[in-house]
N, C-alpha and C positions, 0 to 999 in steps of 0.2 A: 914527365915532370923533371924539372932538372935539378939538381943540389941545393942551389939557392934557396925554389920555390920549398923543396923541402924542411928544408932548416927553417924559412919563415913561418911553415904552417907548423911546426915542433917550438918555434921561439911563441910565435902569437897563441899556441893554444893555454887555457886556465888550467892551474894546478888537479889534480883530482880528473884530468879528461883524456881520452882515450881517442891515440891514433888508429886506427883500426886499415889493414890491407888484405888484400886476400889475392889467391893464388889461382881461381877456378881457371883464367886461362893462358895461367901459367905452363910454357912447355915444357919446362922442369920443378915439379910441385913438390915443395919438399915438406910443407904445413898448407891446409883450406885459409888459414885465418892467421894472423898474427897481431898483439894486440902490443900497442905500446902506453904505457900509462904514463901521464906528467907528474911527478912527485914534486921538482922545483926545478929552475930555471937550466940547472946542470946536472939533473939527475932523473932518471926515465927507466920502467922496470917494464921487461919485454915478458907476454905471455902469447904461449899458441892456444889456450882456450881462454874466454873473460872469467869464469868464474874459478879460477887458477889465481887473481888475483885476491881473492876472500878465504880461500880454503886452504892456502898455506903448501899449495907446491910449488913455492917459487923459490929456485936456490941462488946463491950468491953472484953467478956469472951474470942472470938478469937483469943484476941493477946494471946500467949503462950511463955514461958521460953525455953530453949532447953531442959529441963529435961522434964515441961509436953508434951511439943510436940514430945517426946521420948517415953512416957507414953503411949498417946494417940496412936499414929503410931503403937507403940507395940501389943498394945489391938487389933485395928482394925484385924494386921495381925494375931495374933493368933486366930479370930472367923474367920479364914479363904478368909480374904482382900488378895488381892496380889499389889505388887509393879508394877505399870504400867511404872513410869520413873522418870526421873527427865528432866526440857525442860527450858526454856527460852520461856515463853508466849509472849514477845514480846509486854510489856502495851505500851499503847501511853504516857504513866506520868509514875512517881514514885508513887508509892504504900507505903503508909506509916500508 
């Protein structure tokens, strides 16, 4: 997937929805899962478990730009992450 497609599927996703990649045949695993959540159009809060995002262990370095969470996304797929989806987790709150 190349930058571009990524950044479109991080611009096109709804507020509240969740990138989700995972690393199973990744030859350097460094997280199973990584979850990027859309807060708004320039701002994106990166967790390694989902429910990370309700339970309050997410610390400041998290929230991310749409460029580093472009960054990041990138990296992960080139050491061989793959795109699992994009979803609608369904929080019981807003996630902010």
């Amino acid at each position: 997937m190349t930058k571009g497609e990524v950044r479109e599927k991080l611009l096109g996703m709804k507020e509240q929805y969740i990138f989700e990649i995972t690393g199973e045949k990744a030859k350097k695993k460094t997280y199973s899962k990584l979850y990027f959540l859309k807060l708004n159009d320039d701002r994106y809060l990166a967790c390694d478990i989902l429910a990370g995002f309700v339970i309050g262990t997410i610390i400041e370095e998290n929230y991310m730009s749409l460029e580093k969470t472009l960054e990041m996304v990138q990296g992960y797929l080139d050491e061989g992450y793959a795109l699992v989806g994009i979803s609608n987790p369904k929080f019981s709150k807003i996630v902010e």
